[in-house]
C-alpha positions as CSV (number, residue, x, y, z in Angstrom):
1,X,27.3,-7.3,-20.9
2,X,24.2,-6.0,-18.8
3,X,23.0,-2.4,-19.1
4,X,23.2,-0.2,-16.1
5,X,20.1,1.9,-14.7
6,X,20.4,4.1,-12.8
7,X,18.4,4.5,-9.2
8,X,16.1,6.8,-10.2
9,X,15.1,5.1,-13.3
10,X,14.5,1.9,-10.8
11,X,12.5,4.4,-8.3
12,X,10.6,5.7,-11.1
13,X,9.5,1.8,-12.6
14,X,8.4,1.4,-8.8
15,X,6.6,4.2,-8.5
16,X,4.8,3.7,-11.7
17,X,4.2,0.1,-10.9
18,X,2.8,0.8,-7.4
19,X,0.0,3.6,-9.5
20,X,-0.8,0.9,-12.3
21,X,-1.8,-1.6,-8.8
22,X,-3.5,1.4,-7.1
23,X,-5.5,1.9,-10.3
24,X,-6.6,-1.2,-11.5
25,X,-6.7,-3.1,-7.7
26,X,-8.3,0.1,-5.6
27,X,-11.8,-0.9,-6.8
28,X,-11.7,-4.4,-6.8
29,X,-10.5,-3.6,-3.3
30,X,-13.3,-1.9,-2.2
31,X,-15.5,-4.9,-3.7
32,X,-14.1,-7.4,-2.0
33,X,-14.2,-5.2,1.2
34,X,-17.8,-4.7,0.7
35,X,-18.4,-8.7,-0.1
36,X,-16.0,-10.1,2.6
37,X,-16.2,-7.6,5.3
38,X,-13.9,-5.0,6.6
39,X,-11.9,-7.1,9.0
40,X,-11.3,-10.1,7.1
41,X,-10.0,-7.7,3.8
42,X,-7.8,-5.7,6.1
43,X,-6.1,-8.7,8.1
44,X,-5.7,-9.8,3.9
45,X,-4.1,-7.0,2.8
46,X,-2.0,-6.8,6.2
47,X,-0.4,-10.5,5.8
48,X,-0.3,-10.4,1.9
49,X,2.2,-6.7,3.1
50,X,4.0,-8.8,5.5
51,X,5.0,-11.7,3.7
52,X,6.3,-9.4,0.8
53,X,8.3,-7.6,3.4
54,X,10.0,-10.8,4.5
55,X,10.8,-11.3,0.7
56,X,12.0,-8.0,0.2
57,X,14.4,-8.5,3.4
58,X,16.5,-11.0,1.8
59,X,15.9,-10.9,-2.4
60,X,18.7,-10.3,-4.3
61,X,17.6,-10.9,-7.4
62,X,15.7,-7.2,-9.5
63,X,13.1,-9.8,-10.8
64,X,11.9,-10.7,-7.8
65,X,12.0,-7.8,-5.6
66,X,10.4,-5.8,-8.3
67,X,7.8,-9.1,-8.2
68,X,7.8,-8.4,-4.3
69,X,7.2,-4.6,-4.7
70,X,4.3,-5.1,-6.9
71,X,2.8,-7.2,-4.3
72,X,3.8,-5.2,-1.1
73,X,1.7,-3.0,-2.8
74,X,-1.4,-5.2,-4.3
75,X,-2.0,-5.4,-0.4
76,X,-1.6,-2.0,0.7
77,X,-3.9,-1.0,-1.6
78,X,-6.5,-3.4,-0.2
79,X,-5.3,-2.5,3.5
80,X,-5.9,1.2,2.2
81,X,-9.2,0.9,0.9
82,X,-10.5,-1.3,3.6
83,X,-8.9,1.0,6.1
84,X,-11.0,3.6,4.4
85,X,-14.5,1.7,4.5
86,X,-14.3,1.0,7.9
87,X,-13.4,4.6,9.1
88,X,-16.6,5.2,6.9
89,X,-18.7,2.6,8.7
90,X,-17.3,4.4,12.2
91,X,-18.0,7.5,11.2
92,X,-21.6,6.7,10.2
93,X,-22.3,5.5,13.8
94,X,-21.2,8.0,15.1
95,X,-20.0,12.1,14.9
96,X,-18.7,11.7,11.3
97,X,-16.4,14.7,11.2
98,X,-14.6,13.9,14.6
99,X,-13.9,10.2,13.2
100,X,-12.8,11.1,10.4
101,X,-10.9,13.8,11.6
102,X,-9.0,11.8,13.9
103,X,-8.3,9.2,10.9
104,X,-7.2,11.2,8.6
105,X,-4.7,13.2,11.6
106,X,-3.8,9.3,12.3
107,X,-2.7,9.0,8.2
108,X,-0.9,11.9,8.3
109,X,0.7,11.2,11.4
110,X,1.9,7.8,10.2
111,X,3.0,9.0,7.0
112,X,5.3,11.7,8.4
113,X,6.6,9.6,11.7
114,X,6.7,6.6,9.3
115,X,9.9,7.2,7.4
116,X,12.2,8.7,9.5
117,X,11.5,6.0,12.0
118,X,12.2,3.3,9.4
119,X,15.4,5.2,8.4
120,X,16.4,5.2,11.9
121,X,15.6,1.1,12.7
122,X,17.5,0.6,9.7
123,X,20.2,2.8,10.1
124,X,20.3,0.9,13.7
125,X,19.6,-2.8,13.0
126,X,19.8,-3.3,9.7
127,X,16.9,-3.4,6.6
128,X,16.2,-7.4,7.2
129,X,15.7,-7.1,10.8
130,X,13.5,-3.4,10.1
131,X,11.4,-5.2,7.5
132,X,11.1,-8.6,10.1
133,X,9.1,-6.0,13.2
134,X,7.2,-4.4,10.4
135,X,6.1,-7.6,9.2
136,X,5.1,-8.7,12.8
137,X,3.3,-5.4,13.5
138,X,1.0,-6.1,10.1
139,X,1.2,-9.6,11.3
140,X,-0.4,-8.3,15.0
141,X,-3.1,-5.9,12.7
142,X,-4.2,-8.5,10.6
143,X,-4.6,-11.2,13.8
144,X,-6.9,-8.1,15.6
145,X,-8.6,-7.3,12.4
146,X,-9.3,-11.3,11.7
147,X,-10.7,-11.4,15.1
148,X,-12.8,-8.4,15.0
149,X,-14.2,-9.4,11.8
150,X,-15.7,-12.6,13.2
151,X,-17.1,-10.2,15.8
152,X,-19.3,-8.6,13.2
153,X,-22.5,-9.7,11.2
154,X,-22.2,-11.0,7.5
155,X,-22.1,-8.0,4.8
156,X,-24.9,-7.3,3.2
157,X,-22.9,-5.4,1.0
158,X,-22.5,-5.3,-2.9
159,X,-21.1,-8.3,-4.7
């Protein structure tokens, strides 16, 4: 006979498993953004979130979308951080307060639009199919990112 948890016992195991990847991930992030470049660590992050969506769409199984969680989140923390290093890099060449102004008004933009449309799409088409045209738009990011990055010199970076 299984034990039952309860939903915020599962949120909290989540939430504690997405700080434990922010922690120990954010600076290796940042590394491998400096080594590999901006572009090429934010397409990285963007498919690594995009094929854990597709998971997440259609796992049934706690193991492996707990598994998928903890991965979803592996690559928004290298999104994040490489997000961050190239609004730093922007803001260098140019009026750093306006840049990163505007980014961090685009952050909390996204982070308050963000939800309530996802509740809606899903509320409208279903989780799978809301999951499926997030996972295109990070597929989109990471082919302009990928792109862009071949676009730039070799970092001289840190290794």
């Amino acid at each position: 006979m299984g034990a039952m948890v309860g939903v915020a016992t599962l949120s909290g195991w989540l939430l504690g498993a997405r700080w434990i990847v922010e922690l120990l991930l954010a600076p290796r992030g940042g590394r491998w953004a400096d080594r590999w470049g901006r572009g090429t660590t934010i397409a990285g992050g963007a498919l690594l979130q995009a094929s854990m969506l597709v998971v997440l769409a259609f796992a049934t199984r706690a193991e492996v979308i707990f598994a998928a969680a903890c991965a979803l989140f592996a690559g928004a923390v290298v999104f994040s951080v490489s997000l961050d290093a190239a609004a730093a890099d922007l803001a260098a060449q140019s009026v750093p307060a306006r840049v990163l102004s505007r980014y961090a008004t685009a952050q909390d933009v996204g982070a308050a639009l963000g939800p309530s449309i996802g509740y809606v799409l899903s509320d409208a088409v279903g989780l799978p199919v809301t999951y499926a045209a997030l996972a295109a738009v990070l597929i989109v990011i990471a082919r302009v990112f990928s792109w862009e990055s071949r676009l730039q010199p070799e970092s001289d970076g840190p290794n």
